[in-house]
Structure formats: C-alpha cells, structure tokens
N, CA, C and O atoms as a MOPAC input file, in Angstrom:
PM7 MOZYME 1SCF
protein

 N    115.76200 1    90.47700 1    73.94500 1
 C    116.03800 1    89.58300 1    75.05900 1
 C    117.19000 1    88.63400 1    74.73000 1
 O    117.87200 1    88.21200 1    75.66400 1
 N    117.47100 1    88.24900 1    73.42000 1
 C    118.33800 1    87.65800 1    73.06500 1
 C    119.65100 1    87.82700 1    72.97000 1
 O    120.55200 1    87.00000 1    72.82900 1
 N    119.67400 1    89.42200 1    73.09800 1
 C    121.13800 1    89.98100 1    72.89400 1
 C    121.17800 1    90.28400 1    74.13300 1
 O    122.13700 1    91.05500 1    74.17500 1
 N    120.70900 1    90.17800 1    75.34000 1
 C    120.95600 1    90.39600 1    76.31600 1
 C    121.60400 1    88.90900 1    77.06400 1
 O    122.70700 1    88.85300 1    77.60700 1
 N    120.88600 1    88.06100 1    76.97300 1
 C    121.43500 1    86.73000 1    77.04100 1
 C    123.09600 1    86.55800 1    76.22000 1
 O    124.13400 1    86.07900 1    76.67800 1
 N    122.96900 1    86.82500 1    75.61700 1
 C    123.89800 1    86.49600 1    74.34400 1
 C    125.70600 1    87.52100 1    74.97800 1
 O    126.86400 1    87.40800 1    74.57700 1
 N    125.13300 1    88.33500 1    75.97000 1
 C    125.68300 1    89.59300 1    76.11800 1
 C    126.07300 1    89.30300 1    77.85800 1
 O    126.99900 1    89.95300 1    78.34200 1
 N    125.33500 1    88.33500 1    78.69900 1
 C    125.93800 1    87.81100 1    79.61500 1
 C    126.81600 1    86.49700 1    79.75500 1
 O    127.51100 1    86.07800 1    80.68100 1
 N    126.51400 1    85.98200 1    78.43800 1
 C    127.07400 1    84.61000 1    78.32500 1
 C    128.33300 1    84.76500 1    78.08400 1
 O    129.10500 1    83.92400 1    78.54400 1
 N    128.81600 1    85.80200 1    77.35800 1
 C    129.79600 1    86.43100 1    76.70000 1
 C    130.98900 1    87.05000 1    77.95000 1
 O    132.21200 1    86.92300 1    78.00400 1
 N    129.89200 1    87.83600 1    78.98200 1
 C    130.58800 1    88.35600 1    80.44100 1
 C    131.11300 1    87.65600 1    80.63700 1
 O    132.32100 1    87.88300 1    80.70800 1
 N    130.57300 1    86.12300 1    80.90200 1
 C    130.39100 1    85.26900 1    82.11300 1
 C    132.11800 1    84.40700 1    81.50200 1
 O    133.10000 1    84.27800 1    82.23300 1
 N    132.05500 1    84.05400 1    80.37900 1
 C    133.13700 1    83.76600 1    79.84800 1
 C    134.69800 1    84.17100 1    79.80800 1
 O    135.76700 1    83.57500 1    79.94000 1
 N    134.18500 1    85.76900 1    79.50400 1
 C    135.36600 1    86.63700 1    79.75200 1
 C    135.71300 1    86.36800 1    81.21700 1
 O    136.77400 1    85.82200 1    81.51800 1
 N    134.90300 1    86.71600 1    82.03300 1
 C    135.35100 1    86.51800 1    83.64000 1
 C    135.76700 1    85.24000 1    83.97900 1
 O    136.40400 1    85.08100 1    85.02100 1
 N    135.43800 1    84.08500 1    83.08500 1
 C    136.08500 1    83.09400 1    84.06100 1
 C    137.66800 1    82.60300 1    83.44000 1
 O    138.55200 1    81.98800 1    84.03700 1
 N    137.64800 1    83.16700 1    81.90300 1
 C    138.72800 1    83.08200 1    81.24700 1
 C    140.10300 1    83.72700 1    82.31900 1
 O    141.05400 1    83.15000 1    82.84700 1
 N    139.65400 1    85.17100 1    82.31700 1
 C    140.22500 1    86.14900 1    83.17600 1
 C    140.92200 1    85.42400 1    84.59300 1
 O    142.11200 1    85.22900 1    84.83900 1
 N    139.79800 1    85.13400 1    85.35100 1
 C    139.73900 1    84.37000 1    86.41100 1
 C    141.58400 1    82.95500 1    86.44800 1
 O    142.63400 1    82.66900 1    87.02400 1
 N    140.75000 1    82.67100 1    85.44500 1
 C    141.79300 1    81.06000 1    85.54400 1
 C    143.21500 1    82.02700 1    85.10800 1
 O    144.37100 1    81.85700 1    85.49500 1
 N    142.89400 1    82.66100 1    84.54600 1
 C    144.80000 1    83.44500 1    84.06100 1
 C    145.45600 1    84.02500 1    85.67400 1
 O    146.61800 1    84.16700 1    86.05500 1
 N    144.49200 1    84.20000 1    86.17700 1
 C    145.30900 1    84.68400 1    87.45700 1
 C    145.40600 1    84.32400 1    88.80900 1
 O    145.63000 1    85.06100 1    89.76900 1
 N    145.10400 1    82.43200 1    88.77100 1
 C    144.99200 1    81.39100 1    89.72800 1
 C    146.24400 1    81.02400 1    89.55700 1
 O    146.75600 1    80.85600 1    88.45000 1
 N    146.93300 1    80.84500 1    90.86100 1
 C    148.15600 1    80.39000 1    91.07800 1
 C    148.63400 1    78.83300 1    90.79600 1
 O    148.00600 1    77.89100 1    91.27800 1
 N    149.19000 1    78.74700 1    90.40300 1
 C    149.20900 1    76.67700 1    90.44700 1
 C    150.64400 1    76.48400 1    91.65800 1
 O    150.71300 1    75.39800 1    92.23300 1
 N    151.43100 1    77.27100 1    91.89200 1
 C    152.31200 1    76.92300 1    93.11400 1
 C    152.11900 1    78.34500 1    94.48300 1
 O    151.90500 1    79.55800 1    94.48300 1
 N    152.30100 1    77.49700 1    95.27100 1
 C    152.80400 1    78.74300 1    96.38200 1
 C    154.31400 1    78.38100 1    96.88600 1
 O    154.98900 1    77.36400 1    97.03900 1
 N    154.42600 1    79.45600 1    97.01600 1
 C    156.07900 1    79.30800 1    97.69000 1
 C    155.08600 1    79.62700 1    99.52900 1
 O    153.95700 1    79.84800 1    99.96600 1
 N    157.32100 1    79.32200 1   100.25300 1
 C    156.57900 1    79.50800 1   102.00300 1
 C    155.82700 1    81.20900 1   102.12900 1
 O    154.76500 1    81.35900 1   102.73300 1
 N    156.42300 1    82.16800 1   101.59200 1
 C    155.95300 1    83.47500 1   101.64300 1
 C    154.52900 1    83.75000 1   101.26600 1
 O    153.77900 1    84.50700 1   101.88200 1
 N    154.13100 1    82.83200 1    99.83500 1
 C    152.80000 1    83.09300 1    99.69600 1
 C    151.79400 1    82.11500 1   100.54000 1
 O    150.62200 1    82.24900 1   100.89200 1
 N    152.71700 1    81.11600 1   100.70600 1
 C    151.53500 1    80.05100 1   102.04100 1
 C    151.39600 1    81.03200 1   103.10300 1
 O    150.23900 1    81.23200 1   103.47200 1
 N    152.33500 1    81.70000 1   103.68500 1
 C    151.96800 1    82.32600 1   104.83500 1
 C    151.15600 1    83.62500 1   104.49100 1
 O    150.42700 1    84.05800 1   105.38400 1
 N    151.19400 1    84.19800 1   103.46800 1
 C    149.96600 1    85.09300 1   103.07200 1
 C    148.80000 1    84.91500 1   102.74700 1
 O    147.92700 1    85.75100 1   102.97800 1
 N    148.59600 1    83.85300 1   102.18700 1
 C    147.25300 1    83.34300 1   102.30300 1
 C    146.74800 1    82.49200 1   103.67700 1
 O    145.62700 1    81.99300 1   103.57900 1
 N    147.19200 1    82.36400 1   104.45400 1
 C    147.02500 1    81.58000 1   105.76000 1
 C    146.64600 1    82.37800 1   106.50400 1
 O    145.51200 1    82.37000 1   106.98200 1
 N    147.63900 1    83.33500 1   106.78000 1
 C    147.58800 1    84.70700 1   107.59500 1
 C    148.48600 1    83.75900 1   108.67400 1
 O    148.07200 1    83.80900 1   109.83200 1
 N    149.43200 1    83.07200 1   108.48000 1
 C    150.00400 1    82.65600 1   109.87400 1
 C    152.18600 1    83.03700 1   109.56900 1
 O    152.65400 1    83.26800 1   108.45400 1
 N    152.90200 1    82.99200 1   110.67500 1
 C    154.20300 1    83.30700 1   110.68300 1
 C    154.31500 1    82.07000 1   109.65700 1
 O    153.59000 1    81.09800 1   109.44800 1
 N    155.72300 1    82.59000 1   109.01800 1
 C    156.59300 1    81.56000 1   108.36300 1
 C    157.08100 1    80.47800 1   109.53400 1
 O    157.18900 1    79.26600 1   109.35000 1
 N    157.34200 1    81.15200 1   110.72500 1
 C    158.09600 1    80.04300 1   111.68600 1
 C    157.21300 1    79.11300 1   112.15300 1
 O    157.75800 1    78.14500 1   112.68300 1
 N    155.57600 1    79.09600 1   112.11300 1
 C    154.47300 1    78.39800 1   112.44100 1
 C    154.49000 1    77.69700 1   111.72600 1
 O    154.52800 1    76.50100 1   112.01200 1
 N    154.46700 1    78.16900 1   110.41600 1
 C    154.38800 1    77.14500 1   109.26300 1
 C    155.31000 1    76.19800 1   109.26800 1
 O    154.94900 1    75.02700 1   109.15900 1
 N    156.73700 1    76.54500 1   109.39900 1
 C    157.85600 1    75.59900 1   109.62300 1
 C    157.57200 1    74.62000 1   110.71800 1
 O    158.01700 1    73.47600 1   110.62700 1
 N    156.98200 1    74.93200 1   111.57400 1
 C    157.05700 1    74.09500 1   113.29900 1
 C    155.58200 1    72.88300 1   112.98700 1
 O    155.35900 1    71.68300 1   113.15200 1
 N    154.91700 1    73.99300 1   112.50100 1
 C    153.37000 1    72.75000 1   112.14900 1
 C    152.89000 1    72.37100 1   111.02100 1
 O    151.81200 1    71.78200 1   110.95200 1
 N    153.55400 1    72.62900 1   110.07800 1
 C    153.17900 1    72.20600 1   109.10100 1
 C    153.84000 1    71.43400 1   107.60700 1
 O    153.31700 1    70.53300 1   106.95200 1
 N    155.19400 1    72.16000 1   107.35100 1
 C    156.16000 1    71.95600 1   106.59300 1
 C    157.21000 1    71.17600 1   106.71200 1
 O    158.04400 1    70.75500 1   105.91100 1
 N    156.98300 1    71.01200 1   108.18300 1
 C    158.42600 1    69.40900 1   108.55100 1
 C    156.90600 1    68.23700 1   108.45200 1
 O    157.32300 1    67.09800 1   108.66600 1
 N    155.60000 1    68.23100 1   108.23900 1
 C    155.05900 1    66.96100 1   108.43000 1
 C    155.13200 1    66.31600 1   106.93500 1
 O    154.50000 1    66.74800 1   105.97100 1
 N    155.76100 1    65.52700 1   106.92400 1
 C    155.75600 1    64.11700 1   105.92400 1
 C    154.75600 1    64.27700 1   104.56300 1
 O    155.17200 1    63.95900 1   103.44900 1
 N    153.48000 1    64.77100 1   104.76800 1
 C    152.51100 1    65.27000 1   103.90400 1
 C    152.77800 1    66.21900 1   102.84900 1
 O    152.76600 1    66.25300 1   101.61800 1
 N    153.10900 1    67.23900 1   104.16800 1
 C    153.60900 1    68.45500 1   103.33300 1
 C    154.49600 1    68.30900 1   102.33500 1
 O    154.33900 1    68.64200 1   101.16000 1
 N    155.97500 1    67.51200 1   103.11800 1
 C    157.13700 1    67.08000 1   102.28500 1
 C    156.99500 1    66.34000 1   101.01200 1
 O    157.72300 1    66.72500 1   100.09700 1
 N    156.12300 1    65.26400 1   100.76100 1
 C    155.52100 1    64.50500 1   100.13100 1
 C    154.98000 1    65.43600 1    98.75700 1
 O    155.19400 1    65.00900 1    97.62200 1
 N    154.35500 1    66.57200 1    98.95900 1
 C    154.16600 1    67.35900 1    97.92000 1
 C    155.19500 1    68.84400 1    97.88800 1
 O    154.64200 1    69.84000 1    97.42100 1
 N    156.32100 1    68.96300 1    98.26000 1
 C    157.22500 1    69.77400 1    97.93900 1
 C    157.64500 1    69.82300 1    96.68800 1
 O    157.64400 1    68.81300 1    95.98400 1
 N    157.88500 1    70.51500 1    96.43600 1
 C    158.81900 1    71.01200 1    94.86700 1
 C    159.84700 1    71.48600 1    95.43300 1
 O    159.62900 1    72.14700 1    96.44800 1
 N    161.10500 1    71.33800 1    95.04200 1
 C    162.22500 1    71.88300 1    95.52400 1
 C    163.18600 1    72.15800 1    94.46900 1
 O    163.12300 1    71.36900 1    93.52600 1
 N    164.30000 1    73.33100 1    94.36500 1
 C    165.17300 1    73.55100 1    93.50100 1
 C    165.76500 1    74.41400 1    94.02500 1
 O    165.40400 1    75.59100 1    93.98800 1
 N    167.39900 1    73.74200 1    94.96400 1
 C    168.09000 1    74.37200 1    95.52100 1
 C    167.69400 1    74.49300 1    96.81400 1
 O    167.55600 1    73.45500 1    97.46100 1
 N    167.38200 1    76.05000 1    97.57400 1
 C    166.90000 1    76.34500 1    98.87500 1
 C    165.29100 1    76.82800 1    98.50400 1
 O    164.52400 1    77.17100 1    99.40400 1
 N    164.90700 1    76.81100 1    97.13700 1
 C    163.65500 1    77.42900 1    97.25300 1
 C    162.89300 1    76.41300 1    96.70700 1
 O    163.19600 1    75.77300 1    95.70000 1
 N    161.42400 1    76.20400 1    97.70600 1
 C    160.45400 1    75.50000 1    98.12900 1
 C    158.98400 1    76.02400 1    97.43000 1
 O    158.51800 1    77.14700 1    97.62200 1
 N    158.32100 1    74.91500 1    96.53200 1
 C    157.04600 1    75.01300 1    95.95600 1
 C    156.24700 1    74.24900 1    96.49600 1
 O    156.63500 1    73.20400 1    97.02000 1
 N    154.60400 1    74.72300 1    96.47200 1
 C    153.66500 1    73.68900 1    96.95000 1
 C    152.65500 1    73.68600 1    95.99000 1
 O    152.08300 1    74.77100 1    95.88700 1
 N    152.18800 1    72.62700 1    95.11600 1
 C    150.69000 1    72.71000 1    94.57100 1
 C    150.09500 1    73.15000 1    95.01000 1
 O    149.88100 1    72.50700 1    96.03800 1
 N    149.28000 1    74.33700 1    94.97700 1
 C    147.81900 1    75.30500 1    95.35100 1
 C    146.92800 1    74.16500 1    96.33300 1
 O    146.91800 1    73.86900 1    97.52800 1
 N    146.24000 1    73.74700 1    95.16800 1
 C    145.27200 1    72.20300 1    95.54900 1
 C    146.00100 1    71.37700 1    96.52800 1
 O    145.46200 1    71.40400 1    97.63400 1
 N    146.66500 1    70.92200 1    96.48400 1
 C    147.32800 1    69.84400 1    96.84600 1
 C    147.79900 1    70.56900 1    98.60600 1
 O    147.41800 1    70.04400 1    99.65200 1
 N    148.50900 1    71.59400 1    98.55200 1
 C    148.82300 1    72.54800 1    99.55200 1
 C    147.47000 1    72.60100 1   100.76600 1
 O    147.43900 1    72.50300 1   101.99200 1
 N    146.83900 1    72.72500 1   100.11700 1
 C    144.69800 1    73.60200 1   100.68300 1
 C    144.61900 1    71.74400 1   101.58400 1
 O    144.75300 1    71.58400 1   102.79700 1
 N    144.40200 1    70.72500 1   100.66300 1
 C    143.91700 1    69.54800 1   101.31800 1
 C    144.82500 1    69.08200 1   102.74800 1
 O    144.29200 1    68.81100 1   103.82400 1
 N    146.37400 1    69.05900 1   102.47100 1
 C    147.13100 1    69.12300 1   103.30400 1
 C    147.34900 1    69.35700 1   104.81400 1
 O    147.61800 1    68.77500 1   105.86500 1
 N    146.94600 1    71.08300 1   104.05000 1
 C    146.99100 1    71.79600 1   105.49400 1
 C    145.54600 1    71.67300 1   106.34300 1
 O    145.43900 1    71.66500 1   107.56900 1
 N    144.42900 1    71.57600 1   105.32300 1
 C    143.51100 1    71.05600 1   105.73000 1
 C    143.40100 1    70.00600 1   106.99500 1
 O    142.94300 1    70.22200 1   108.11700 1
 N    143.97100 1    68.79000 1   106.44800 1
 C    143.79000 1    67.52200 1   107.06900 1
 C    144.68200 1    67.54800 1   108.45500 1
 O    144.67400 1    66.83200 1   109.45600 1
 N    145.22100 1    68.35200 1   108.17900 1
 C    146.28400 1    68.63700 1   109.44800 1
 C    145.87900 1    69.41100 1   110.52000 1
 O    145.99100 1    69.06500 1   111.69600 1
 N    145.31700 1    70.65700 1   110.05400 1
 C    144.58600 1    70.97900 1   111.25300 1
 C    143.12900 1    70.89900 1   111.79500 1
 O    142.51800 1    71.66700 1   112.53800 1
 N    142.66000 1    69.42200 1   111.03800 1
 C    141.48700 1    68.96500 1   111.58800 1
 C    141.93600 1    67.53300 1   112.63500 1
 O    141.15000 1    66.67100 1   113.02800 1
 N    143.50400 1    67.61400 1   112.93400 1
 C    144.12400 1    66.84300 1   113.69400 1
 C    144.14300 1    67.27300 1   114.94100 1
 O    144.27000 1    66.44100 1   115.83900 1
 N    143.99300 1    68.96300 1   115.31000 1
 C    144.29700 1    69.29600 1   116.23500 1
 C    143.47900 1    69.06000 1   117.11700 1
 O    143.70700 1    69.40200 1   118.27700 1

C-alpha cells in the first residue's frame, strides 16, 4: 500500500511539474484571440484601446504582450461592464 501511495505522489508531481513548463506567462493579440475565441478586430474595438488593458501592455516596437493573469482579470472586469 505504501508503494502505491509513494507511486501517486510521485505522478502527481511529475504532472504538475510538467504542467507549469507549459503555462504561458504572456499572450500576444493572436493568442488572446485564441483563447477567447473572439476576432482580433473585437479585441481591438473592446478591449485593447481600454486604459486597463494598456496599463498592462508589454510593448517592443509593433509587437504587443499581455500577462496571462493579469490579461484573464482585465478582460474579466470588462465584460462584467457590459
């Protein structure tokens, strides 16, 4: 019974190790709109010109980053405006 314990604890580890290696820490506009499921031009019109959004941009040059987290609360709060 012990090596069975011993033998999920071990899973459970690997999987969350695994897990965190392949969590994003930025989205660009292409991956916001893939995880949204909404147009890039939606995103531009409702979401990415509001002050919030801008407020947590990353920028370098023409190409645009958003904190994951930071991105999720955002868009969140915004469309519990509507």
């Amino acid at each position: 019974m012990d090596d069975e314990l011993v033998k999920k604890e071990i899973r459970d580890q690997l999987h969350n190790i695994l897990k965190d290696t392949h969590e994003l820490w930025l989205w660009d506009v292409d991956m916001l709109s893939k995880k949204t499921c909404m147009s890039q031009t939606f995103l531009e019109e409702e979401f990415l010109t509001d002050p919030r959004m801008k407020k947590i941009e990353i920028r370098k040059s023409r190409k645009r980053w958003y904190p994951v987290d930071a991105a999720k609360e955002v868009l969140m709060n915004i469309m519990s405006e509507w």
